[in-house]
TORFI-897582 format. One record per atom (N, C-alpha, C): residue in three letters; x, y, z. Coordinates in steps of 0.05 Angstrom, whole numbers, padded with zeros to 5 digits, always signed. Layout:
ALAXYZ;...
***
This chain:
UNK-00958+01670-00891;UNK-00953+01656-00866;UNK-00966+01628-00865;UNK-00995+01624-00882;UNK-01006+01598-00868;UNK-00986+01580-00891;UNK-00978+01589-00915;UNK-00964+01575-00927;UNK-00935+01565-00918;UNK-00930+01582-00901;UNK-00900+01574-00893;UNK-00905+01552-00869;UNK-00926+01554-00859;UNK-00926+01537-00835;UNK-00937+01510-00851;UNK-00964+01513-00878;UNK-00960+01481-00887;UNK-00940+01472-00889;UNK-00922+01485-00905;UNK-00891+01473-00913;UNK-00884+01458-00891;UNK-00875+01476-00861;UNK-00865+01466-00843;UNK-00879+01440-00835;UNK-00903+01448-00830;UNK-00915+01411-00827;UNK-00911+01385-00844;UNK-00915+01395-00870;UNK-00904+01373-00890;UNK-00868+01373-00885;UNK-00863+01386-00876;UNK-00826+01374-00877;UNK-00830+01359-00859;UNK-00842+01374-00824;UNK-00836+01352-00808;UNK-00850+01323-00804;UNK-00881+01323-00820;UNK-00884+01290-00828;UNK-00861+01283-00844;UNK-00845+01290-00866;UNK-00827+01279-00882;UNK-00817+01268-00857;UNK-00800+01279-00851;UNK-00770+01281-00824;UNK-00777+01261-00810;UNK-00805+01251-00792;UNK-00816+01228-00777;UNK-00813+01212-00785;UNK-00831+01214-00814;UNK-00838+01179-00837;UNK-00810+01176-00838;UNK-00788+01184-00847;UNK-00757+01171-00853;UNK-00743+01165-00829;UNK-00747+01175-00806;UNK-00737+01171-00777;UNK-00745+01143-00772;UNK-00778+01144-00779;UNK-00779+01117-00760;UNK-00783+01102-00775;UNK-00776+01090-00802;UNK-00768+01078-00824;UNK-00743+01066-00819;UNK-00721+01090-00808;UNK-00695+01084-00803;UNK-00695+01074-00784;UNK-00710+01073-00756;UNK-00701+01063-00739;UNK-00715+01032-00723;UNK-00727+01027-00734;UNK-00746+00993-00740;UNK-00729+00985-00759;UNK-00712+00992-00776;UNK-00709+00970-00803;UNK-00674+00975-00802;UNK-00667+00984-00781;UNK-00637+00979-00779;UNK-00627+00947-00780;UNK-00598+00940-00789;UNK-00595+00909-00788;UNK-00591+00896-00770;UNK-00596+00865-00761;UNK-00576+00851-00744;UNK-00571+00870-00718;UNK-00586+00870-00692;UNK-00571+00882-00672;UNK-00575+00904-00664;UNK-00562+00922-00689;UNK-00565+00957-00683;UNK-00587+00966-00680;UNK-00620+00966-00682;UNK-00640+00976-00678;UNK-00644+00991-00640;UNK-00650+01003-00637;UNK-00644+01016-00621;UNK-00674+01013-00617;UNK-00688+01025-00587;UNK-00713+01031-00582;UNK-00717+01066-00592;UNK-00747+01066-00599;UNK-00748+01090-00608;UNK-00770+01106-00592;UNK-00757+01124-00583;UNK-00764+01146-00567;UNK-00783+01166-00587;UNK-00809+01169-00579;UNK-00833+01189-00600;UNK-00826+01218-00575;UNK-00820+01244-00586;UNK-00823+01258-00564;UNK-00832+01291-00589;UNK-00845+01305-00565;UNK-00871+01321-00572;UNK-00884+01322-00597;UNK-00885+01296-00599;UNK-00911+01288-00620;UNK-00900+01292-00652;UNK-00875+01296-00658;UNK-00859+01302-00681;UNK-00838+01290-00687;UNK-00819+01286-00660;UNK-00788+01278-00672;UNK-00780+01249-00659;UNK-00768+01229-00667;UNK-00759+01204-00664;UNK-00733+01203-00660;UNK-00727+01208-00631;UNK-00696+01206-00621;UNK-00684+01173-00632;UNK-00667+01173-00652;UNK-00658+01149-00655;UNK-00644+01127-00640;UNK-00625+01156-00619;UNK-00624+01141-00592;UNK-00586+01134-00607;UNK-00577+01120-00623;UNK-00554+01114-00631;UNK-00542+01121-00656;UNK-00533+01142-00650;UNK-00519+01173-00683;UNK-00489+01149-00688;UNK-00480+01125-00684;UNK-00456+01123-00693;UNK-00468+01092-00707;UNK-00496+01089-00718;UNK-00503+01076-00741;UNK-00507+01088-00759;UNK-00487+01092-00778;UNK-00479+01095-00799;UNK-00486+01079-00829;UNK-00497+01086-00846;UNK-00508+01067-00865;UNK-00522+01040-00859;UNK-00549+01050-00847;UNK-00569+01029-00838;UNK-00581+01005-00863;UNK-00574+00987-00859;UNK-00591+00971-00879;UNK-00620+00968-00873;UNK-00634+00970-00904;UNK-00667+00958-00897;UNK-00668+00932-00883;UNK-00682+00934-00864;UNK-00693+00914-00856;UNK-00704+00889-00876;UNK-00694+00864-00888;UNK-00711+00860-00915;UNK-00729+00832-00891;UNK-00716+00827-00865;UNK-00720+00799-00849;UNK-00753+00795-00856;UNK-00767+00809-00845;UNK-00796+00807-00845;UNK-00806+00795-00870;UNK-00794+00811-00897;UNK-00809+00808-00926;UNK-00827+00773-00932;UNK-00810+00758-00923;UNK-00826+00733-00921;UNK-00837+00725-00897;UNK-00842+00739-00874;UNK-00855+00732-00852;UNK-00883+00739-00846;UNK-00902+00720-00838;UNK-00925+00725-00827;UNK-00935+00730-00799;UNK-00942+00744-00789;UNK-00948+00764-00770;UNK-00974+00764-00758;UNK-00983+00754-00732;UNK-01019+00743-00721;UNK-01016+00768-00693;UNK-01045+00783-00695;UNK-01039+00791-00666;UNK-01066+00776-00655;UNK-01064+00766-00635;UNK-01096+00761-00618;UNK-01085+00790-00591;UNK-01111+00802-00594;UNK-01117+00821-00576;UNK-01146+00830-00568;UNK-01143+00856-00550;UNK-01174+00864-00555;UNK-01170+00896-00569;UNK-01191+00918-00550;UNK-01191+00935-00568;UNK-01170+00956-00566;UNK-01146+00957-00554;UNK-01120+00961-00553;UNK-01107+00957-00580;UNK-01111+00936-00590;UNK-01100+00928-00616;UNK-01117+00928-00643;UNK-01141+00935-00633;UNK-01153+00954-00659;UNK-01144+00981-00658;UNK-01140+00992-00634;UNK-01136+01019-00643;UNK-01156+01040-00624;UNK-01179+01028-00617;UNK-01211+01047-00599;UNK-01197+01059-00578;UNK-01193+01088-00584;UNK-01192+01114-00571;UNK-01207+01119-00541;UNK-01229+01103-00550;UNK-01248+01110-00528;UNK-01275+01123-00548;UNK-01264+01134-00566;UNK-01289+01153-00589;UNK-01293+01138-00617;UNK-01269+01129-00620;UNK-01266+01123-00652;UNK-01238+01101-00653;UNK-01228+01096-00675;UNK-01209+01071-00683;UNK-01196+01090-00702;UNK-01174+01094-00688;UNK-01144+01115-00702;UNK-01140+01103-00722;UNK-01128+01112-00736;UNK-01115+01099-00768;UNK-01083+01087-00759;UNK-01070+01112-00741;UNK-01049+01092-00726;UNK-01046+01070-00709;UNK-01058+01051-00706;UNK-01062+01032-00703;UNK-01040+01018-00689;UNK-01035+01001-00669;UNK-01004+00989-00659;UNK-01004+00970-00693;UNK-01027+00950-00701;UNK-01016+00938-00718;UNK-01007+00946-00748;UNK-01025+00972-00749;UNK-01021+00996-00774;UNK-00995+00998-00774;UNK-00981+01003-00746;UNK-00944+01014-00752;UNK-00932+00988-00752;UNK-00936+00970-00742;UNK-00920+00949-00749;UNK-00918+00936-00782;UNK-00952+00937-00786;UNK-00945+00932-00815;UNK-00930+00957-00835;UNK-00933+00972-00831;UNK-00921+00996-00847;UNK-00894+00995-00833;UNK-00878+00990-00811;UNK-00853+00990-00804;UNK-00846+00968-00815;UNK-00853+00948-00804;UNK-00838+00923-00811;UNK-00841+00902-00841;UNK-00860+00922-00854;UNK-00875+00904-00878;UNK-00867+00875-00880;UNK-00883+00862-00865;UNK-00883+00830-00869;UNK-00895+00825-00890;UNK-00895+00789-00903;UNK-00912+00782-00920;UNK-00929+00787-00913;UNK-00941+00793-00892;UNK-00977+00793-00872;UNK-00974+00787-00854;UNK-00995+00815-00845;UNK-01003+00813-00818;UNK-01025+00810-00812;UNK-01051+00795-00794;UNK-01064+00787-00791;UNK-01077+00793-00764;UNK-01094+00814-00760;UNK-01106+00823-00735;UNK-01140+00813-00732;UNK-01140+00802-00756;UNK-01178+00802-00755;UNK-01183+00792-00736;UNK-01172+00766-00713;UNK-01181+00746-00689;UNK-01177+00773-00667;UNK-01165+00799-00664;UNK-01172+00819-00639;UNK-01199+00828-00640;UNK-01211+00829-00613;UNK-01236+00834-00621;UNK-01252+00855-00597;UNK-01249+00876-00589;UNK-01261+00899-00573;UNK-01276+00879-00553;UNK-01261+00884-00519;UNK-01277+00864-00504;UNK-01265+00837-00503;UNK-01250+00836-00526;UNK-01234+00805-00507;UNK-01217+00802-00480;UNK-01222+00776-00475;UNK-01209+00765-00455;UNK-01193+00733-00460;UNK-01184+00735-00437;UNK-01166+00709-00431;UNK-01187+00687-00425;UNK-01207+00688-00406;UNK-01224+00667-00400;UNK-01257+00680-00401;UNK-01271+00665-00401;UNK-01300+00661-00397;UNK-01309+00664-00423;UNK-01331+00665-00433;UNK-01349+00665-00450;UNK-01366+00685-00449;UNK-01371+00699-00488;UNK-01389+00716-00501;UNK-01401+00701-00516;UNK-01432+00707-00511;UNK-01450+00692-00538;UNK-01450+00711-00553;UNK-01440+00726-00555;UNK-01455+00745-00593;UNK-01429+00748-00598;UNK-01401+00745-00585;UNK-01375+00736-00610;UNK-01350+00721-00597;UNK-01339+00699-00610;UNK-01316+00684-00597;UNK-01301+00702-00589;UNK-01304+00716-00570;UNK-01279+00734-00552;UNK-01266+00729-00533;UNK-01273+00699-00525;UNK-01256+00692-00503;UNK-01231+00683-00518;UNK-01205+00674-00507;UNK-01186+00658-00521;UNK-01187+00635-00530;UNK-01205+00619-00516;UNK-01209+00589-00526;UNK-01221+00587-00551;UNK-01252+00601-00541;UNK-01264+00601-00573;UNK-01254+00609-00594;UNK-01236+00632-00589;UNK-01214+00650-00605;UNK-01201+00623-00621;UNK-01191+00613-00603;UNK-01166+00598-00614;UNK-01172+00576-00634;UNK-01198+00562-00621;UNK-01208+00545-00635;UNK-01215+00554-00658;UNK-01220+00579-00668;UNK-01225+00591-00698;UNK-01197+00602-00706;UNK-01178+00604-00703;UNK-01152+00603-00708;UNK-01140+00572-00717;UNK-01140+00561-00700;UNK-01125+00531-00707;UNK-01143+00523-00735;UNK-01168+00532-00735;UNK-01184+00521-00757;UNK-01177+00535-00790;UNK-01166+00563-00784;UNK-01154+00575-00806;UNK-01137+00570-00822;UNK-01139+00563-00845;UNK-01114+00551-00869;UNK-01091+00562-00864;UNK-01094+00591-00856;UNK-01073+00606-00862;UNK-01053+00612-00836;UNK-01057+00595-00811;UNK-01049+00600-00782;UNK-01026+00580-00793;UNK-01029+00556-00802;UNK-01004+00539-00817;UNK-00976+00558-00818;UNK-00978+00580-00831;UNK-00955+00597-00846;UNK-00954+00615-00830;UNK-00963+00622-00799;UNK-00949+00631-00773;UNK-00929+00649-00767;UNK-00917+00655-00771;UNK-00887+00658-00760;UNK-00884+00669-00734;UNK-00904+00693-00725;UNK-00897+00706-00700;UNK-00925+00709-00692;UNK-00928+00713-00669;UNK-00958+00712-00656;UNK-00957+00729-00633;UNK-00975+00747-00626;UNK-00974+00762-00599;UNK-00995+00764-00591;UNK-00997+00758-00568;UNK-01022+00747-00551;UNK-01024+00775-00530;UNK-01033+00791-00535;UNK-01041+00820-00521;UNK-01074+00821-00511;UNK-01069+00811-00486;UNK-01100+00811-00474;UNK-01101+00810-00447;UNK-01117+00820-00426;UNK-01108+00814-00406;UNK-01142+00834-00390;UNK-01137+00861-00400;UNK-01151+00881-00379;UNK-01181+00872-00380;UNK-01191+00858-00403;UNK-01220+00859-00399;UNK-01223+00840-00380;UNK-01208+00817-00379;UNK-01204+00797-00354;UNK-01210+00816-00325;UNK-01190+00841-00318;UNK-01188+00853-00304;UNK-01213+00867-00295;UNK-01225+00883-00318;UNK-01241+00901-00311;UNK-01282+00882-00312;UNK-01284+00861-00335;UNK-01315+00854-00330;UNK-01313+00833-00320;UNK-01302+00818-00315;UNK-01292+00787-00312;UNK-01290+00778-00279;UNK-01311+00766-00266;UNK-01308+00755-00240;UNK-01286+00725-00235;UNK-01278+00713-00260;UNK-01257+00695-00267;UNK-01237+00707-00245;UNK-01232+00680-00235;UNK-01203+00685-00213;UNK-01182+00681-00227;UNK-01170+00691-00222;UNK-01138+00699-00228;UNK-01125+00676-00243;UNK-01118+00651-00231;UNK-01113+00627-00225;UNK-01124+00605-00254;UNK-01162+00611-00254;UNK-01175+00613-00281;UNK-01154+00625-00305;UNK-01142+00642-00301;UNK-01140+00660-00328;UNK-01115+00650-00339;UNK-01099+00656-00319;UNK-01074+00644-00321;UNK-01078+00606-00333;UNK-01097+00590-00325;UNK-01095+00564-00338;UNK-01106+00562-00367;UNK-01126+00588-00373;UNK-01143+00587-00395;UNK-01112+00600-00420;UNK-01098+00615-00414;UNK-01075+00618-00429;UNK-01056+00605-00429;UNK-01043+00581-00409;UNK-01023+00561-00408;UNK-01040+00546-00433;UNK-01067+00546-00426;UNK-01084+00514-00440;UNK-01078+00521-00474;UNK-01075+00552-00475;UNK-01083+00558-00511;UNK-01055+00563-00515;UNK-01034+00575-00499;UNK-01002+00571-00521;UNK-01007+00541-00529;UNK-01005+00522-00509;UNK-01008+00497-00521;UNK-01020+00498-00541;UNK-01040+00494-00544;UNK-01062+00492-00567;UNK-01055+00500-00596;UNK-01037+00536-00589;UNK-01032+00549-00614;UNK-01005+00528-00632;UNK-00982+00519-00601;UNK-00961+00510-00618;UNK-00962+00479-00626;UNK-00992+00465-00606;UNK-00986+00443-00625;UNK-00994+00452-00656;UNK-01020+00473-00655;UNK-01025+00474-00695;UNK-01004+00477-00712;UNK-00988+00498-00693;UNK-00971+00510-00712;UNK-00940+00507-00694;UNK-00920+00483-00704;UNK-00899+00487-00675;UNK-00878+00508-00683;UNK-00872+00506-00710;UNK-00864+00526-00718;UNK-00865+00561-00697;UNK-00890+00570-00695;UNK-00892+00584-00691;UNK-00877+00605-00661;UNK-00876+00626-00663;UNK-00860+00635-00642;UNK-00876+00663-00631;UNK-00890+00658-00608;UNK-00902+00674-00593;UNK-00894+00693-00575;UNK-00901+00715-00574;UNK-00900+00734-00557;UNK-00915+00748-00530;UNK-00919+00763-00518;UNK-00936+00770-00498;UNK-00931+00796-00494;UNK-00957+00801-00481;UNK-00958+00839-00474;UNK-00979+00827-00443;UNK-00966+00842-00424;UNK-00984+00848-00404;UNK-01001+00874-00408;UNK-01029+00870-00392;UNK-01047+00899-00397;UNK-01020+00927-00400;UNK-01044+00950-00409;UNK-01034+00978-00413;UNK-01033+00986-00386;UNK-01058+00986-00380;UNK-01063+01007-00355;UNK-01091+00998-00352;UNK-01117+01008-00333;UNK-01133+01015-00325;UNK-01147+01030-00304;UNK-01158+01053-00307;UNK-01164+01063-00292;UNK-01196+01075-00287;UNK-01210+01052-00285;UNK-01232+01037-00287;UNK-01237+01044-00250;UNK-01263+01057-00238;UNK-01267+01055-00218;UNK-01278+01028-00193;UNK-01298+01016-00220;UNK-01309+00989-00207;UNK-01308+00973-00226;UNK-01286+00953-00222;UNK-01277+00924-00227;UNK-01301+00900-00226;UNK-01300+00890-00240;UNK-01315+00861-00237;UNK-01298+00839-00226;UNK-01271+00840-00228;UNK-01251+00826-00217;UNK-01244+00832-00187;UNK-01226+00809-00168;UNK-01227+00813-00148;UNK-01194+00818-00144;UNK-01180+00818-00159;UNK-01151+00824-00157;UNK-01145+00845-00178;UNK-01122+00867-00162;UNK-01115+00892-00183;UNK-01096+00886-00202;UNK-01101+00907-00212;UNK-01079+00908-00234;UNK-01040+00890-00236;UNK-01042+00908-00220;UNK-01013+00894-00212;UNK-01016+00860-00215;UNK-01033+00849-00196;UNK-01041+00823-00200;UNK-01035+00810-00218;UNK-01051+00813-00243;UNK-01057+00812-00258;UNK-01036+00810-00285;UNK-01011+00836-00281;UNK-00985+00836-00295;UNK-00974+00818-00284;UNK-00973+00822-00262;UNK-00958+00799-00253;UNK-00956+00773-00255;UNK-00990+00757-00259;UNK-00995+00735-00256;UNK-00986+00716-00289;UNK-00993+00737-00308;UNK-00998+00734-00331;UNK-00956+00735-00341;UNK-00939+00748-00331;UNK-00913+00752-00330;UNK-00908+00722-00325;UNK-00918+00718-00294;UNK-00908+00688-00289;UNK-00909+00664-00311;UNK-00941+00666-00313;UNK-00955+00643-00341;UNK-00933+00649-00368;UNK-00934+00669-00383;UNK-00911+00676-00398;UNK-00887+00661-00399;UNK-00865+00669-00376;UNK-00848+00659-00368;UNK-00837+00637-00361;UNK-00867+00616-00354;UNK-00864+00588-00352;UNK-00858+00573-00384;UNK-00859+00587-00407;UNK-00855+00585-00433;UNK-00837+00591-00450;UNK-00824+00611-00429;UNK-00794+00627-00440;UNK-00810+00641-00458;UNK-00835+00657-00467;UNK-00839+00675-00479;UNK-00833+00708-00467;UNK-00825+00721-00482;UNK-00816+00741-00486;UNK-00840+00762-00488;UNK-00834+00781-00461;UNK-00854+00803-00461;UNK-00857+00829-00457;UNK-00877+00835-00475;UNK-00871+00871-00472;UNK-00881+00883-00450;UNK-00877+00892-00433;UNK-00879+00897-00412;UNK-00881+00931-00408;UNK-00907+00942-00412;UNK-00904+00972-00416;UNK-00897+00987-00399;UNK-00890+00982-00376;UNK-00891+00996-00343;UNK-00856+01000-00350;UNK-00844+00979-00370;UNK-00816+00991-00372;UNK-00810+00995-00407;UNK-00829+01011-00412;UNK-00823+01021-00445;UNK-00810+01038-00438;UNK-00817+01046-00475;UNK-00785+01072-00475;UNK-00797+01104-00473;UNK-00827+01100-00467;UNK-00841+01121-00460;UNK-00854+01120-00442;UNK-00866+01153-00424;UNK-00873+01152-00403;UNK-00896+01157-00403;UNK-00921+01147-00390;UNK-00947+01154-00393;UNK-00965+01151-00360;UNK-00975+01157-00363;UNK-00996+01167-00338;UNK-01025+01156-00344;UNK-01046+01164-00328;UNK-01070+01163-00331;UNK-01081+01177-00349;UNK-01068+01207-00355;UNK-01069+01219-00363;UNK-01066+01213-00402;UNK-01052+01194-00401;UNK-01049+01184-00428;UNK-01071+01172-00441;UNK-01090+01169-00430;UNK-01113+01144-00428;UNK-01141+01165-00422;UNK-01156+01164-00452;UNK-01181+01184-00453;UNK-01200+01171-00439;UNK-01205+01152-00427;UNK-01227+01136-00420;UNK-01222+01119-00387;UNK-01204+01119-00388;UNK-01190+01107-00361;UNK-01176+01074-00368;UNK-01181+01073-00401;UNK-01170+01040-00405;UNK-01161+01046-00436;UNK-01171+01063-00461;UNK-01158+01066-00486;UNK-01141+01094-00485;UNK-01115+01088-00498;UNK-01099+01110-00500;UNK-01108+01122-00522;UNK-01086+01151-00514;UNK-01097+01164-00536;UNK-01083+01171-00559;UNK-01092+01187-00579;UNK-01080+01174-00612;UNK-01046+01169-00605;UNK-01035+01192-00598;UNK-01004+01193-00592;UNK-00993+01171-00587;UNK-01009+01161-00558;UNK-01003+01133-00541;UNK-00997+01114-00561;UNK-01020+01118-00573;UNK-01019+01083-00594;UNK-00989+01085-00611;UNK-00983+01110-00620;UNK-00960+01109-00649;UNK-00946+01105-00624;UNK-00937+01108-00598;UNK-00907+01107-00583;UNK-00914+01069-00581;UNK-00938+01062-00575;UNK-00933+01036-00573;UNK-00927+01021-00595;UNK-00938+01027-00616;UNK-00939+01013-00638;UNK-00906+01007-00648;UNK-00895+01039-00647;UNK-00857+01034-00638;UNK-00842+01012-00626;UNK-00856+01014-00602;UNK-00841+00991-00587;UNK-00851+00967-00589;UNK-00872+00964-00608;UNK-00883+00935-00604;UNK-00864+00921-00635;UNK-00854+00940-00650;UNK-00839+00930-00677;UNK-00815+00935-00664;UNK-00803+00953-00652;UNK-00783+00950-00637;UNK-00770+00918-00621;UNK-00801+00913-00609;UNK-00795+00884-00598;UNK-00797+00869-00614;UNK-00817+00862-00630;UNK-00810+00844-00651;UNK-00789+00839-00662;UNK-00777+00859-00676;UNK-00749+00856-00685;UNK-00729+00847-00663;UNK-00733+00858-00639;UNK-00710+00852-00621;UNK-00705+00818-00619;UNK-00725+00803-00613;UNK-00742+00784-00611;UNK-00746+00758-00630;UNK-00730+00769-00659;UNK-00742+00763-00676;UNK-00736+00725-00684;UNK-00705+00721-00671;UNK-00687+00697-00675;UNK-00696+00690-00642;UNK-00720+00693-00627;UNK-00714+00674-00610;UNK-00724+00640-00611;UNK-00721+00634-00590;UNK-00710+00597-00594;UNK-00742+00594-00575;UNK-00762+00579-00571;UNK-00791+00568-00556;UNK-00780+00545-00558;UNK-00785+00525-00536;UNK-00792+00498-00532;UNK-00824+00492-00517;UNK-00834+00501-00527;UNK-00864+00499-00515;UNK-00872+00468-00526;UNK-00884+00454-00490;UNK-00889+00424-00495;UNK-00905+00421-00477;UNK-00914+00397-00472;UNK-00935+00390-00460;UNK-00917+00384-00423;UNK-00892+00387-00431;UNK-00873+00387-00403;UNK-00875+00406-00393;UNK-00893+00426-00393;UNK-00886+00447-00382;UNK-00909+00444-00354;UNK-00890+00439-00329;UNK-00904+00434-00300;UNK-00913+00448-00293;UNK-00922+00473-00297;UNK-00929+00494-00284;UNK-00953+00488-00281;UNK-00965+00489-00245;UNK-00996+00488-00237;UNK-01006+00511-00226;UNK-01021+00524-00238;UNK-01047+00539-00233;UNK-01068+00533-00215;UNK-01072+00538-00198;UNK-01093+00521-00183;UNK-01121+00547-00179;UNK-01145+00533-00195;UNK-01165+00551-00199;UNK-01176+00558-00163;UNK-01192+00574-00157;UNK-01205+00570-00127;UNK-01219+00599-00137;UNK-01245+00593-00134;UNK-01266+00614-00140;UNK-01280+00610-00162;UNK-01301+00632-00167;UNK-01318+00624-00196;UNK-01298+00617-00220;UNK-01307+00613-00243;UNK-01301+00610-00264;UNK-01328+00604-00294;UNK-01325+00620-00308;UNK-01350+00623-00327;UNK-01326+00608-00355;UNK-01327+00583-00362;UNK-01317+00568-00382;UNK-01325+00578-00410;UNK-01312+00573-00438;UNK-01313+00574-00460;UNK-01335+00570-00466;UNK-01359+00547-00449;UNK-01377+00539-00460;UNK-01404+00560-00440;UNK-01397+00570-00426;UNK-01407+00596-00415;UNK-01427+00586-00389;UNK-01409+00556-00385;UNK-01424+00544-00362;UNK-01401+00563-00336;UNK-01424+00563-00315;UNK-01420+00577-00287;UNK-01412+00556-00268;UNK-01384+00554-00257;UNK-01369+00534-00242;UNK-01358+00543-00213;UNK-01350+00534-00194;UNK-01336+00537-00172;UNK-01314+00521-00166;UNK-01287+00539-00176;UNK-01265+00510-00161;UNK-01263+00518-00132;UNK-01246+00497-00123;UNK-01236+00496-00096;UNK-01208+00479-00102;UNK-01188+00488-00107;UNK-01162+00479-00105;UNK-01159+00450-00139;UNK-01167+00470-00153;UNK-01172+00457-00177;UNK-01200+00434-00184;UNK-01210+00431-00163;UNK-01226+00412-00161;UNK-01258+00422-00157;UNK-01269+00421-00185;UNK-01303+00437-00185;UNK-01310+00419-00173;UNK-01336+00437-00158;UNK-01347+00440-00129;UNK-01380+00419-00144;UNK-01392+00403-00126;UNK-01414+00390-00142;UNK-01439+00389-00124;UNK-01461+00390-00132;UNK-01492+00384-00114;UNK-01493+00412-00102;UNK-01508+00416-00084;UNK-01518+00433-00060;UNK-01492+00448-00047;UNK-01486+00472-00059;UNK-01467+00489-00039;UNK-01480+00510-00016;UNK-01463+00521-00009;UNK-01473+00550+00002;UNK-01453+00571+00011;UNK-01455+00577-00013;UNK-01424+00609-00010;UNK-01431+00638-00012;UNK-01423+00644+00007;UNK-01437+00681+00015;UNK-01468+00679+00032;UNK-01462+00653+00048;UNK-01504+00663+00042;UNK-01518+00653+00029;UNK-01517+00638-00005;UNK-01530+00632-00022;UNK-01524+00605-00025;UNK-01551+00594-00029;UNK-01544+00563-00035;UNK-01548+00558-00068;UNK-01529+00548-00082;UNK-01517+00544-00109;UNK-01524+00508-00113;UNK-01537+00500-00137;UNK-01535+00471-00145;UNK-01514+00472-00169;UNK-01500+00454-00169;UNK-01478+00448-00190;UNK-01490+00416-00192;UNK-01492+00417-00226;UNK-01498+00390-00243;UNK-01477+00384-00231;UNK-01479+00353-00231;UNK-01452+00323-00227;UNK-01447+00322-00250;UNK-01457+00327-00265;UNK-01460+00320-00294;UNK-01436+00340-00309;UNK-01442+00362-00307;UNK-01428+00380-00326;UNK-01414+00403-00300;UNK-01415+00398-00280;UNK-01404+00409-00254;UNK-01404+00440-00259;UNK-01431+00448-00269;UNK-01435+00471-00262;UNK-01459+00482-00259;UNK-01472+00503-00250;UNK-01502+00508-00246;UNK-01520+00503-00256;UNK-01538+00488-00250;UNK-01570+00474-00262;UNK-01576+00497-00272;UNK-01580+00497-00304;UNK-01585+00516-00318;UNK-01620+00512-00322;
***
């Protein structure tokens, strides 16, 4: 008996690995979204593709994710081997894929001294990389640590990511970027003052002022809960392989689109509230315009340098 049941497990990894082989690397069009359901079988979703071609598009493409620890993989306990960028490189085998700039704890704005995890500093060690030149696709998946440690207003976050697409496409114009709004969180006490929703939303808008294209998990091709999520913010092992699906799923969908990202792009952000900068100085806007000398907000009286318009350190 225990022998007949290894068998059965080794067939049905066989049966998966060739399912979702087949259904990421279909040609031109036909790729279908792929449905993961009770943890074994890969509804292909479309039985009248018939003689699927390998995918060969990727074989010369290079592949960047900036994320946080979503895109390593952290369970909450440990760092899965299924990985979102593990299945994309094993689905889509590009020339290379490139995750080392995600970093557990990133964000969109403010500043870490013990590692460039904000996006600016991020980026600035990206643009500086030989190998960001040879680009091809980029996905910018970050958002919740903003949400959950980050007293950065909304407004902040959203300009600190308008400021770095720029940044990424003057290095590289070539290049063609993507977006993921947060997973989920279900985090009791926020450091931020706007929820979640906010937050998808705000980051949708910024996106969209770019015509970038985004994955948007609240309408994947799977269904998940709180319950999906061991910690209240990392999914769990399962979660990751359904995302990791749809994130090569989108890629491919995605793969011929057209960016005009330029310095035309009008879109104003207007900061109002704290803001903790790249350089990890402590600021106050008021309708984009930092606040200077002798304040008094909440009660507390605050000095802001003229100098560097932010708190006498």
């Amino acid at each position: 008996m225990l022998i007949i049941r290894l068998l059965l497990t080794l067939l049905a990894g066989f049966f998966v690995f060739n399912l979702e082989s087949e259904v990421v690397r279909a040609y031109e069009g036909r790729l279908v979204n792929a449905n993961y359901k009770k943890g074994l079988e890969i509804n292909e979703g479309n039985k009248n593709c018939s003689n699927l071609v390998e995918l060969a598009y990727f074989k010369d493409k290079n592949i960047w994710i900036i994320g946080d620890s979503l895109m390593i993989g952290w369970n909450g306990n440990r760092v899965v081997s299924n990985s979102c960028p593990n299945i994309v490189r094993r689905l889509l085998q590009p020339n290379s894929l490139n995750d080392c700039y995600s970093f557990s704890g990133a964000q969109i704005s403010g500043n870490r001294a013990t590692k460039p995890v904000d996006l600016t500093n991020n980026v600035t060690n990206i643009i500086n990389d030989v190998e960001f030149k040879s680009a091809d696709y980029l996905l910018i998946a970050l958002g919740v640590n903003d949400l959950n440690y980050s007293d950065n207003n909304i407004s902040y976050v959203q300009q600190r990511l308008q400021s770095n697409i720029y940044r990424l496409k003057q290095a590289n114009p070539n290049l063609k970027i993507m977006g993921s709004v947060p997973f989920d969180s279900y985090l009791q006490k926020k450091a931020s003052d706007y929820t979640l929703k906010d937050l998808q939303d705000a980051l949708k808008v910024t996106f969209n002022s770019f015509g970038i294209p985004i994955i948007n998990w609240q309408q994947s091709p799977f269904a998940y809960s709180q319950y999906s999520l061991n910690d209240g913010v990392h999914p769990k092992t399962d979660v990751y392989q359904q995302m990791g699906y749809a994130i090569s799923n989108f890629i491919v969908h995605n793969r011929n689109m057209t960016q005009n990202i330029d310095d035309k792009n009008s879109t104003l952000f207007l900061s109002n509230g704290w803001q903790t900068n790249e350089l990890g100085d402590r600021q106050y806007a008021h309708n984009n315009i930092l606040l200077v000398d002798w304040q008094l907000m909440d009660g507390v009286c605050y000095y802001f340098d003229p100098k560097t318009k932010s708190i006498k350190k």
